[in-house]
C-alpha positions as CSV (number, residue, x, y, z in Angstrom):
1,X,-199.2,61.1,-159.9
2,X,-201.2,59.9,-157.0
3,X,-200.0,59.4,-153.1
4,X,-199.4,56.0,-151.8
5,X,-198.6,56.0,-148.1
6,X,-195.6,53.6,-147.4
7,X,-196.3,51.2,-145.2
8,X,-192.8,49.1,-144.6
9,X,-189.0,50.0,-144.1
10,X,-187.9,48.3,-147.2
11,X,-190.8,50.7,-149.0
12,X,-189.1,53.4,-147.4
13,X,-185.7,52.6,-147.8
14,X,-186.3,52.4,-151.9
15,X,-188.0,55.3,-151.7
16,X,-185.4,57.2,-150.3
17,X,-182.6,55.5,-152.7
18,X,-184.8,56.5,-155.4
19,X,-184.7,60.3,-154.8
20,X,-181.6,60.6,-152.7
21,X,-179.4,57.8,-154.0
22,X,-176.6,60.0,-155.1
23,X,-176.2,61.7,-152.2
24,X,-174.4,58.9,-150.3
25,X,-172.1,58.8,-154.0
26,X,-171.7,62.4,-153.5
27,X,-170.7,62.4,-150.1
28,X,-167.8,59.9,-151.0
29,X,-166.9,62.1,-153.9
30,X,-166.9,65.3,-151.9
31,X,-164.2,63.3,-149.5
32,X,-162.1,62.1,-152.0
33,X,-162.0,65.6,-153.5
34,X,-161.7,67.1,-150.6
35,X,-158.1,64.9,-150.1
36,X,-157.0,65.7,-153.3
37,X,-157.5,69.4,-152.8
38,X,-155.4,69.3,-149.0
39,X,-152.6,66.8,-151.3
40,X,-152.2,69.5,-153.9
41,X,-152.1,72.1,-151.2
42,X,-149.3,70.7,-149.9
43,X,-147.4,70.8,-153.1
44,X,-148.3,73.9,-154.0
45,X,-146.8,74.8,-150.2
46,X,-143.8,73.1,-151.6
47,X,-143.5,74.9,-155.0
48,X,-144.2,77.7,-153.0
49,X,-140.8,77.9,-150.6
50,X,-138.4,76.0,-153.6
51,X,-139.7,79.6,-156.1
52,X,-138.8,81.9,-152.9
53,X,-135.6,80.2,-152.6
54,X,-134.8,80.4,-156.1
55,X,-135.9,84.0,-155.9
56,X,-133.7,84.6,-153.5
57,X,-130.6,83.2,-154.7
58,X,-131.5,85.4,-157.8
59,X,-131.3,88.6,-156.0
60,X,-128.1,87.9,-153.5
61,X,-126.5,87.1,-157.0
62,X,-127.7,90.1,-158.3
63,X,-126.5,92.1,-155.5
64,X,-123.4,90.4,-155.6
65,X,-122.4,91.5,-158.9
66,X,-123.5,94.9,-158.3
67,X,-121.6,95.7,-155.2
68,X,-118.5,93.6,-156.6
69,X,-118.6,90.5,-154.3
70,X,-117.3,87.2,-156.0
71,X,-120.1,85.0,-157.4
72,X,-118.7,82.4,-154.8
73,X,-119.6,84.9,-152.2
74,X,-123.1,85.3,-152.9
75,X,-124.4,82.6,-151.0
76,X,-122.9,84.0,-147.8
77,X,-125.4,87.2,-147.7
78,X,-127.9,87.4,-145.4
79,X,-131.2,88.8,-145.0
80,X,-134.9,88.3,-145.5
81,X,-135.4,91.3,-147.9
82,X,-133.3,93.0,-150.9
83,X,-132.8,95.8,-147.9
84,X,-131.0,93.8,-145.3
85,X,-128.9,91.9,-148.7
86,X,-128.0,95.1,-149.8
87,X,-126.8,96.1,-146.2
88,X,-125.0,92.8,-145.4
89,X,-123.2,93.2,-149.3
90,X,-122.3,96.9,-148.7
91,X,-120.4,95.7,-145.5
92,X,-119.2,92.3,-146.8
93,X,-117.6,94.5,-149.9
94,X,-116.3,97.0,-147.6
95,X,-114.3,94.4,-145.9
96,X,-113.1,92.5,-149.3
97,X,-112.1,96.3,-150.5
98,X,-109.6,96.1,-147.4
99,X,-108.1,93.0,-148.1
100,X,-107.5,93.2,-152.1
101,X,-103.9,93.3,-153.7
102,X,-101.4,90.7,-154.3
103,X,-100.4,88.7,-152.1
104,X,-97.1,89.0,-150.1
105,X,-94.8,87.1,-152.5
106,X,-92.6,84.0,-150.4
107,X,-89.0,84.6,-150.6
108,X,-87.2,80.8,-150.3
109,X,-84.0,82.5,-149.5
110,X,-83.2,83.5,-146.3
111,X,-82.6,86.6,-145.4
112,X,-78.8,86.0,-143.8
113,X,-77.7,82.8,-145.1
114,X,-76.6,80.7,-141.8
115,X,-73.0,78.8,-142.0
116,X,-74.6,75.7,-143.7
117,X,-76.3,77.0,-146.3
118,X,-73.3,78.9,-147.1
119,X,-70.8,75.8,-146.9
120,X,-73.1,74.1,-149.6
121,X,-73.1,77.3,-151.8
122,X,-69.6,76.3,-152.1
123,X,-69.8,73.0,-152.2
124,X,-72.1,73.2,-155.3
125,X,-70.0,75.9,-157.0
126,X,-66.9,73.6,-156.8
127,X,-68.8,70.6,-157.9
128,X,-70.1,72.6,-161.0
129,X,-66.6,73.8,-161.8
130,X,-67.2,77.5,-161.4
């Protein structure tokens, strides 16, 4: 192959096309890449912090059940690790321990029956025949 000097811009610019052409292709490729990769970055972000919350809704369930909270319950622990859920469920069941039992059972009656509610007593017994 022998040397031939270029002696014009359009020489020169061929030449260069020639050996380098792809670059300029490159160079667009790289930048599209290069926005693909930051796009899928941001979803994996995404994936990311929906798998932690998932993750953590598994253990304060977990935790629930273990310590005897309600399944309902579960969502109102709080914490950022398993220690600080285990802490907030040992005192959340502590406090549910307090308050279990039947309920106080309503009594309609009155205790002392006032004058009315007597006076239809016997109203109602005399309408019934008794």
């Amino acid at each position: 192959m022998e040397f031939t000097p270029i002696n014009t811009q359009e020489e020169f610019d061929s030449r260069v096309k020639e050996l380098y052409g792809d670059v300029n292709d490159l160079q667009g490729r790289i930048t599209t890449l290069t926005g693909e990769r930051d796009a899928h970055a941001d979803t994996i972000a995404q994936l990311q912090t929906k798998v932690k919350g998932y993750e953590m809704t598994a253990l304060k369930a977990k935790i629930a059940k273990e310590k005897g909270i309600p399944a309902e319950m579960a969502d109102r622990l709080t914490g950022e690790d398993e220690k600080g859920l285990r802490a907030d469920a040992d005192t959340m069941a502590a406090n549910l321990r307090a308050f279990k039992g039947a309920a106080p059972l309503h009594n309609p009656e009155p205790a002392e029956p006032d004058a009315n509610t007597a006076g239809m007593k016997t109203m109602l017994s005399e309408l019934r025949g008794e």
